[in-house]
Jmol script that loads the backbone (N, CA, C; Angstrom):
load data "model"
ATOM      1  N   UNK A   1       4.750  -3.441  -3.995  1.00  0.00           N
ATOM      2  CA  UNK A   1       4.735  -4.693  -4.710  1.00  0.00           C
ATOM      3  C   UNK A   1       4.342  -4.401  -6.155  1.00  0.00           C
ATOM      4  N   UNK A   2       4.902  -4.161  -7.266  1.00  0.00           N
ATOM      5  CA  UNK A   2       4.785  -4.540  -8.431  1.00  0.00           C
ATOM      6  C   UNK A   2       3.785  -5.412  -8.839  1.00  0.00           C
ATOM      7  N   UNK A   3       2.882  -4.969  -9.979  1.00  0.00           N
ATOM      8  CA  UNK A   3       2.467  -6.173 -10.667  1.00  0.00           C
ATOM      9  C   UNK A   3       2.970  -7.109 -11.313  1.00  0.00           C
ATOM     10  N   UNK A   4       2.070  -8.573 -11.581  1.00  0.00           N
ATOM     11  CA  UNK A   4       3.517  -9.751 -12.228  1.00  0.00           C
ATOM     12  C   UNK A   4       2.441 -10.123 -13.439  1.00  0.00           C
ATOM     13  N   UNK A   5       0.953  -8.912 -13.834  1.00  0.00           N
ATOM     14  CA  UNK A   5       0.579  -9.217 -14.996  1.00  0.00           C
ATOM     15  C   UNK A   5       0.402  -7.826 -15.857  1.00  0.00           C
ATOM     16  N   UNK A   6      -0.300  -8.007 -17.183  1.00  0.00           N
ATOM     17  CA  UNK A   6      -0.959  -6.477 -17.349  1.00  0.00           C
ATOM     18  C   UNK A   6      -2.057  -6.346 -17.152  1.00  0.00           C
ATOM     19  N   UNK A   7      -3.006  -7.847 -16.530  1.00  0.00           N
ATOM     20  CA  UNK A   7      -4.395  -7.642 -15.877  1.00  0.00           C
ATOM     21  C   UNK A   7      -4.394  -7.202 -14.706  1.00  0.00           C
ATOM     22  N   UNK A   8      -2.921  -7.468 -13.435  1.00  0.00           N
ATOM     23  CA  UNK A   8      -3.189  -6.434 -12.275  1.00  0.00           C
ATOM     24  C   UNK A   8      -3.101  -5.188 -12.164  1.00  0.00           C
ATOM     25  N   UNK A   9      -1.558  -5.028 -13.304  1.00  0.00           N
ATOM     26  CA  UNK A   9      -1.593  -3.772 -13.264  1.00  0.00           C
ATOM     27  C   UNK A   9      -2.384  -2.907 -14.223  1.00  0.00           C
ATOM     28  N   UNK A  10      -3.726  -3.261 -14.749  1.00  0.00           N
ATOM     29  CA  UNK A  10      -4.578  -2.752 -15.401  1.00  0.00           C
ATOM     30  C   UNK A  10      -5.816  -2.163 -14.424  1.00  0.00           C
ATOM     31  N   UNK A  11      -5.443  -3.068 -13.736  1.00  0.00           N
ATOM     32  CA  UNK A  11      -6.474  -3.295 -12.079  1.00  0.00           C
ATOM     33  C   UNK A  11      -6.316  -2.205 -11.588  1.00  0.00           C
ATOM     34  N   UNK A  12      -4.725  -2.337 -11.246  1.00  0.00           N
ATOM     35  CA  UNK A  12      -4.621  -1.276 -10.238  1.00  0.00           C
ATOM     36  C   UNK A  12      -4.301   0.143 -10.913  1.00  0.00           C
ATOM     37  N   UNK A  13      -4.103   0.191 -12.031  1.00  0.00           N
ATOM     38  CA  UNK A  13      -4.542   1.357 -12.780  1.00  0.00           C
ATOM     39  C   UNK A  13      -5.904   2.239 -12.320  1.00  0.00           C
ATOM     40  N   UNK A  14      -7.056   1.305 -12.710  1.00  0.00           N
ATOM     41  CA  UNK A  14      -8.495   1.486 -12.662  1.00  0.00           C
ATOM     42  C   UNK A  14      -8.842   2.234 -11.001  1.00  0.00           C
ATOM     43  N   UNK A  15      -8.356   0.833 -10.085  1.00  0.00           N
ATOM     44  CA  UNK A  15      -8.799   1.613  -8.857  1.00  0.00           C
ATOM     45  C   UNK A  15      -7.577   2.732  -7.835  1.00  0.00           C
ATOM     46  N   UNK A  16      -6.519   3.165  -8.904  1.00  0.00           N
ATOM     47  CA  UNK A  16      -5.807   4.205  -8.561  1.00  0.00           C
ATOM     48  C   UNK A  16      -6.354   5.574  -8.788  1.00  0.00           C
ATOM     49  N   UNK A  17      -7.065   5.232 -10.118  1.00  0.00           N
ATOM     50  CA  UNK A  17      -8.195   6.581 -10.562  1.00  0.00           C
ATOM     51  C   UNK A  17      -9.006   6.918  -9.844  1.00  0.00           C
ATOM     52  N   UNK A  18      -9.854   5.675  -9.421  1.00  0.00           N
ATOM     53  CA  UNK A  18     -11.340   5.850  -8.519  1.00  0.00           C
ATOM     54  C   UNK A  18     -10.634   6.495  -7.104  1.00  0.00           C
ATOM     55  N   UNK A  19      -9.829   5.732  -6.407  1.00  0.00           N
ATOM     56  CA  UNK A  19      -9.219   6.785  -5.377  1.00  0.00           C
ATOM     57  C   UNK A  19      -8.779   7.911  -5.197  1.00  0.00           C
ATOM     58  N   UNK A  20      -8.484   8.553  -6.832  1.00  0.00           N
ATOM     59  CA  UNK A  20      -8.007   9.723  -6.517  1.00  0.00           C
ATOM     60  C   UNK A  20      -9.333  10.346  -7.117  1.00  0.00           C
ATOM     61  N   UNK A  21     -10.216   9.797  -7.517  1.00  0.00           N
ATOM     62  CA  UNK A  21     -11.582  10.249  -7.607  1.00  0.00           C
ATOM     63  C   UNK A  21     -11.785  11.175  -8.879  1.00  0.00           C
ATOM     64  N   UNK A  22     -11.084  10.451 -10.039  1.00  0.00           N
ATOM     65  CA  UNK A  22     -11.139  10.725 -11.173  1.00  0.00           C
ATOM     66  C   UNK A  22     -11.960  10.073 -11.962  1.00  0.00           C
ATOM     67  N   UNK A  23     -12.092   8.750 -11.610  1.00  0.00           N
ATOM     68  CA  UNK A  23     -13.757   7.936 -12.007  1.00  0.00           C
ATOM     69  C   UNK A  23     -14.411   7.389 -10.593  1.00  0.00           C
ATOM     70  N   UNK A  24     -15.999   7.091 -11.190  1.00  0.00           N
ATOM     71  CA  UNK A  24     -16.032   7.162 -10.111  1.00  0.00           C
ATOM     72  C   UNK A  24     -16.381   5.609  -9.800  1.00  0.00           C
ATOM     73  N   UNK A  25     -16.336   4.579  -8.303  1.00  0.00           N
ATOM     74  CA  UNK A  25     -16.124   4.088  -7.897  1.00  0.00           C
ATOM     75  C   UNK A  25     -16.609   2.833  -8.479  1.00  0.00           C
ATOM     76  N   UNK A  26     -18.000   3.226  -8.250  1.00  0.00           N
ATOM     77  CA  UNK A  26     -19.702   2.086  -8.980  1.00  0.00           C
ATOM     78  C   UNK A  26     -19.035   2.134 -10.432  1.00  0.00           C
ATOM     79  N   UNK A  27     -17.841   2.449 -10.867  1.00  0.00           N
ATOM     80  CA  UNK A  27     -17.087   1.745 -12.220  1.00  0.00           C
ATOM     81  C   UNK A  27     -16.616   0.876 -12.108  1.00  0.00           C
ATOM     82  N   UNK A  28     -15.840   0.436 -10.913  1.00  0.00           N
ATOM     83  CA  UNK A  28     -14.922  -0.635 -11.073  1.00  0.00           C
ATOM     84  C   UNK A  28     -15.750  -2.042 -10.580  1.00  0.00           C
ATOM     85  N   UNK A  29     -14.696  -2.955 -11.485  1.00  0.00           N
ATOM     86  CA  UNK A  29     -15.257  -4.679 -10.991  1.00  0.00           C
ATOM     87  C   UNK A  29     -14.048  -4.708 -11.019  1.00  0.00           C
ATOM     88  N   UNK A  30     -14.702  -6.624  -9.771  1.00  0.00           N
ATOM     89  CA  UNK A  30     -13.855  -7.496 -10.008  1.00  0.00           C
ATOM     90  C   UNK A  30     -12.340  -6.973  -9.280  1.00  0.00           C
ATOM     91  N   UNK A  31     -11.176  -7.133  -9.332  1.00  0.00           N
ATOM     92  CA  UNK A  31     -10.382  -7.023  -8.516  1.00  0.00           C
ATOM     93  C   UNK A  31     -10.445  -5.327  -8.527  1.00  0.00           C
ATOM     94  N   UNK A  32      -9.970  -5.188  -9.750  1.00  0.00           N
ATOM     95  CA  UNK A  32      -9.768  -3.221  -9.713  1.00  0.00           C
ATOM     96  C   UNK A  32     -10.926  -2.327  -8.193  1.00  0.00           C
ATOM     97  N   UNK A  33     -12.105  -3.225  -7.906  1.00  0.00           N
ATOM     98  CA  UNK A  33     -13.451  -3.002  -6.546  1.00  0.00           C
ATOM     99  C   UNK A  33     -12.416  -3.487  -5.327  1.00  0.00           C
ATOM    100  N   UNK A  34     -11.654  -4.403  -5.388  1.00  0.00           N
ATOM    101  CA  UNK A  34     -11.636  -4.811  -4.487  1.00  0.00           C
ATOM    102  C   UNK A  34     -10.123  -4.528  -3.797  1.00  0.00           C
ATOM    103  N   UNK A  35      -9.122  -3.513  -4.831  1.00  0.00           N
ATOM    104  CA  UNK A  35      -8.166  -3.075  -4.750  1.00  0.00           C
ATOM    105  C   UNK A  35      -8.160  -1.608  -3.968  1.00  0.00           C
ATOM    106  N   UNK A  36      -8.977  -0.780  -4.356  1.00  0.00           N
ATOM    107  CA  UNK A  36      -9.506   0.319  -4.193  1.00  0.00           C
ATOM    108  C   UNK A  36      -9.747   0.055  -2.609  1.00  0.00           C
ATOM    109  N   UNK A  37     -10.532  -0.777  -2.489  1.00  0.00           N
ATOM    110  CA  UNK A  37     -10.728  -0.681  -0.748  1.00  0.00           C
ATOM    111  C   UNK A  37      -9.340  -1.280   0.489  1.00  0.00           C
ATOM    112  N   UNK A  38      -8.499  -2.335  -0.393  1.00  0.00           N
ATOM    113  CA  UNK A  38      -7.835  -2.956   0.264  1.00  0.00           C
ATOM    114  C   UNK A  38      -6.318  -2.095   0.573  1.00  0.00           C
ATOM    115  N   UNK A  39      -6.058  -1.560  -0.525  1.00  0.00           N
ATOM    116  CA  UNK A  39      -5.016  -0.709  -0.895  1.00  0.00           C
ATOM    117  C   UNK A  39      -4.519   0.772  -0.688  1.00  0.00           C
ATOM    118  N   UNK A  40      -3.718   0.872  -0.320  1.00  0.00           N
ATOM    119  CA  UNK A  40      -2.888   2.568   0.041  1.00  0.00           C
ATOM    120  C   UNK A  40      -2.726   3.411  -2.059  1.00  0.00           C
ATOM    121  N   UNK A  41      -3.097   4.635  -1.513  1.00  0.00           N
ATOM    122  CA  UNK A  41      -2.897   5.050  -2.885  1.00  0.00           C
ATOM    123  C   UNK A  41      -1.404   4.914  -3.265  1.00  0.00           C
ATOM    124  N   UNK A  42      -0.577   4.767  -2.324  1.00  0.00           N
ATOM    125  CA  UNK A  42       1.051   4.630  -2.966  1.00  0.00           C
ATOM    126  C   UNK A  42       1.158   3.299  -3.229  1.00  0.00           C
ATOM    127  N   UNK A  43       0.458   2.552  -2.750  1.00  0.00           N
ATOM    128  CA  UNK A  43       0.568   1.239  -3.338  1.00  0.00           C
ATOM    129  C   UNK A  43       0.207   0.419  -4.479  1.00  0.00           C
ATOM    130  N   UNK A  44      -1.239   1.511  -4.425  1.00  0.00           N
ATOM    131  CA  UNK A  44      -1.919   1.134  -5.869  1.00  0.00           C
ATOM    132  C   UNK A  44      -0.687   2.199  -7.110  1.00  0.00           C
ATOM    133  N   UNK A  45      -0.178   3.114  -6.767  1.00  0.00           N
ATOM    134  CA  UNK A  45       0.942   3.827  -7.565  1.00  0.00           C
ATOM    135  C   UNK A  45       2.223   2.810  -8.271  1.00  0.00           C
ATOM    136  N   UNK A  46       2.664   2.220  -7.080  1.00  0.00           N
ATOM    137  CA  UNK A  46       3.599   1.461  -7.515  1.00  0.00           C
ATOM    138  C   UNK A  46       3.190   0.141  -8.179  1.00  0.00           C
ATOM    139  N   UNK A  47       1.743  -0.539  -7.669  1.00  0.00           N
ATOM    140  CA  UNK A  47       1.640  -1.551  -8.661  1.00  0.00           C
ATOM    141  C   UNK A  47       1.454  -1.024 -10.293  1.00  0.00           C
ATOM    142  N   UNK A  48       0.569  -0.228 -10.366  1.00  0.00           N
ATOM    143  CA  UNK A  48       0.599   0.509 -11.864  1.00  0.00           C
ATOM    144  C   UNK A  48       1.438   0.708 -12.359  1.00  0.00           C
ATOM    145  N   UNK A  49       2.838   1.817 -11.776  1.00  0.00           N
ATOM    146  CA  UNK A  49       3.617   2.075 -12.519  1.00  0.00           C
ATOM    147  C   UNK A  49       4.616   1.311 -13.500  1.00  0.00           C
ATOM    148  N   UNK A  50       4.229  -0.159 -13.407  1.00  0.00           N
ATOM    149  CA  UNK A  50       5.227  -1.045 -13.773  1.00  0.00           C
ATOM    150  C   UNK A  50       4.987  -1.221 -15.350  1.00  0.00           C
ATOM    151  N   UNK A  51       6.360  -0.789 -16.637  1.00  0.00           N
ATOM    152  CA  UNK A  51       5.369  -1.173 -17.869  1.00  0.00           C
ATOM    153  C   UNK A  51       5.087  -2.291 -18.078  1.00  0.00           C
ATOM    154  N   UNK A  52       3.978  -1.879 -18.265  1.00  0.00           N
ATOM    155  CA  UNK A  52       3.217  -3.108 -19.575  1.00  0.00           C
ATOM    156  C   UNK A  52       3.914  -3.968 -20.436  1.00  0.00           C
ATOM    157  N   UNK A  53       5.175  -3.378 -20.843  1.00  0.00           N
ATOM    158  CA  UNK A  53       5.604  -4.023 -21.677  1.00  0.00           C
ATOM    159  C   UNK A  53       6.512  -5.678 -21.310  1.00  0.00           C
ATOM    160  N   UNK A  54       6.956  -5.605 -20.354  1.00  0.00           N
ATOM    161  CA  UNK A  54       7.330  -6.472 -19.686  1.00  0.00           C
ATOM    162  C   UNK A  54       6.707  -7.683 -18.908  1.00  0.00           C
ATOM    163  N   UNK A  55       5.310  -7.263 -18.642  1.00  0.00           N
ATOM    164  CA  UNK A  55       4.761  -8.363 -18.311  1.00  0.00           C
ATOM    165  C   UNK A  55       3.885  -8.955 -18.603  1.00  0.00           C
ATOM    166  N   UNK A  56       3.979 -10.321 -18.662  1.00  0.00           N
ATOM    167  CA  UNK A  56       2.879 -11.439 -18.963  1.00  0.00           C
ATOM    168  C   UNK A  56       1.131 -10.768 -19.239  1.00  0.00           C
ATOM    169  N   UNK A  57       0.733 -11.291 -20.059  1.00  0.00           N
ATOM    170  CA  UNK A  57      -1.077 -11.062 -20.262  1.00  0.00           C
ATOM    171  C   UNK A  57      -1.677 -11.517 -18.749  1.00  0.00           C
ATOM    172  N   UNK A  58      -1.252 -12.508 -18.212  1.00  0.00           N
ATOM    173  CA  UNK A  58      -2.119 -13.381 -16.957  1.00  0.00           C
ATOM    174  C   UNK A  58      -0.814 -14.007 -15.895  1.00  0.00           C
ATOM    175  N   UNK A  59      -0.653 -13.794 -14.543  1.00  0.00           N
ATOM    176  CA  UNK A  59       0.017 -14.321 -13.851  1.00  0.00           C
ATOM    177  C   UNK A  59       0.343 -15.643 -14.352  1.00  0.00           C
ATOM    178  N   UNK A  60       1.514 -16.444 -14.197  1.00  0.00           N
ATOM    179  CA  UNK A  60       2.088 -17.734 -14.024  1.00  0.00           C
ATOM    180  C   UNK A  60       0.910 -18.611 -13.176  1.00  0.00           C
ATOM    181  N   UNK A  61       0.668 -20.033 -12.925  1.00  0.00           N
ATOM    182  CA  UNK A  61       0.076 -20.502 -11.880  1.00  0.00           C
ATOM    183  C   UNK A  61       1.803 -20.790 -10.928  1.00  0.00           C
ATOM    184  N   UNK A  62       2.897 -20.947 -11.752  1.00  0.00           N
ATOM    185  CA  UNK A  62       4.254 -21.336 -11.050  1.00  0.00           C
ATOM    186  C   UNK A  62       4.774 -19.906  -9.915  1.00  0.00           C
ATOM    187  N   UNK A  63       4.558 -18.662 -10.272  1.00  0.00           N
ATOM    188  CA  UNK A  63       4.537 -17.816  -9.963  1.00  0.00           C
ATOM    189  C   UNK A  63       3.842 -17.726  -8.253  1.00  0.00           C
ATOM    190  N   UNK A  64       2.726 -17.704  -8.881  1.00  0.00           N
ATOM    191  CA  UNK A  64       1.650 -18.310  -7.477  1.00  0.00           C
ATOM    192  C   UNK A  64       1.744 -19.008  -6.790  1.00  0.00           C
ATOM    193  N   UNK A  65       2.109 -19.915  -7.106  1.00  0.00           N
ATOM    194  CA  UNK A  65       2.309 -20.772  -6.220  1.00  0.00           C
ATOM    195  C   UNK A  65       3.405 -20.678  -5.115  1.00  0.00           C
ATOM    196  N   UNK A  66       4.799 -20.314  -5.967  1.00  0.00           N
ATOM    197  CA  UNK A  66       5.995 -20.064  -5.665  1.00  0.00           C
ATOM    198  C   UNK A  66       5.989 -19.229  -3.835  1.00  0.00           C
ATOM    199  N   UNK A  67       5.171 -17.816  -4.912  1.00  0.00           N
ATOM    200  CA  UNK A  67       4.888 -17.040  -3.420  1.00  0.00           C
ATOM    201  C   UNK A  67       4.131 -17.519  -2.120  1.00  0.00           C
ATOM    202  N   UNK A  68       2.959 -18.412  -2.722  1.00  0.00           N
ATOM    203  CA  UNK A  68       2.418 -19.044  -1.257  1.00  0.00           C
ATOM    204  C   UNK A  68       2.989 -20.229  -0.646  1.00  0.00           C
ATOM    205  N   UNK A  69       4.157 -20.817  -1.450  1.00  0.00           N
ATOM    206  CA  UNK A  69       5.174 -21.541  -0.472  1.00  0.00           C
ATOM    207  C   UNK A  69       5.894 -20.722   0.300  1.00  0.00           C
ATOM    208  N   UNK A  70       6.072 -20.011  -0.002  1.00  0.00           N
ATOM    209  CA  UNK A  70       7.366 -18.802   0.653  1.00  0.00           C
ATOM    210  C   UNK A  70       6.596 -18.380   2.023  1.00  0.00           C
ATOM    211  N   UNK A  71       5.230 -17.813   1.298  1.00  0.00           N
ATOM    212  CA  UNK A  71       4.513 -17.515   2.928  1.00  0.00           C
ATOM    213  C   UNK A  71       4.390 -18.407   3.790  1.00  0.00           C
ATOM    214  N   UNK A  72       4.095 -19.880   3.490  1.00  0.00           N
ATOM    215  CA  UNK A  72       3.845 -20.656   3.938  1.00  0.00           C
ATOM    216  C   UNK A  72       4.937 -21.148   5.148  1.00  0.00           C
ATOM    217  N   UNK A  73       6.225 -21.039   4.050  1.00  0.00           N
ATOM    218  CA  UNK A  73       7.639 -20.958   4.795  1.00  0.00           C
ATOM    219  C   UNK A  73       8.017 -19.919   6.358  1.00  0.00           C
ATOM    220  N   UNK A  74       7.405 -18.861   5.819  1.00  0.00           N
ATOM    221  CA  UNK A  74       7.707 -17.634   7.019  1.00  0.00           C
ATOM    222  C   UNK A  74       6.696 -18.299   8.125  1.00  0.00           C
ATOM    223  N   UNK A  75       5.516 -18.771   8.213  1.00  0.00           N
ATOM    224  CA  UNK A  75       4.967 -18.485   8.924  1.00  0.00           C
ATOM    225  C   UNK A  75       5.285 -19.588   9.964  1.00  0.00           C
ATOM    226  N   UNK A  76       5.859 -20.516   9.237  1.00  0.00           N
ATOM    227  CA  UNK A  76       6.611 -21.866  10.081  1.00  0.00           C
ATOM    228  C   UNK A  76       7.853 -21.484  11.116  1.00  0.00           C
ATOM    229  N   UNK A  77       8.279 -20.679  10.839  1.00  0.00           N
ATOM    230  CA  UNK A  77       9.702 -20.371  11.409  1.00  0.00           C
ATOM    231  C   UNK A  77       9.449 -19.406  12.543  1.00  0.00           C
TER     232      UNK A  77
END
end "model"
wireframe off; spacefill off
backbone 0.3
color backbone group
């Protein structure tokens, strides 16, 4: 899954490092803490790798939303 800001994928920058144990952990806040534990290192790979240049400073709230109708959708069916 791609990031859809440059604050996630700044995130998942941060706790792609701490996993590969290039900084160390008691660095990260806030999502980048909470990525690190939740996340596969190929996953935290591919959210990072996405440039910067392309995406938004801060997720959409339309964005967000969008996707938790969709889940909302699957889980009905």
């Amino acid at each position: 899954m791609p990031a859809r800001s440059k604050q996630q994928q700044k995130a998942a920058g941060a706790a792609l490092a701490a996993k590969r144990g290039e900084i160390p952990k008691a660095r990260l806040r806030g999502a980048s803490r909470q990525m690190v534990e939740s996340m596969t290192e190929r996953e935290l790979e591919r959210m990072a790798s996405v440039p910067r240049k392309s995406l938004p400073q801060r997720a959409s709230s339309q964005s967000k939303s969008k996707s938790h109708n969709a889940s909302k959708k699957k889980r009905a069916h």
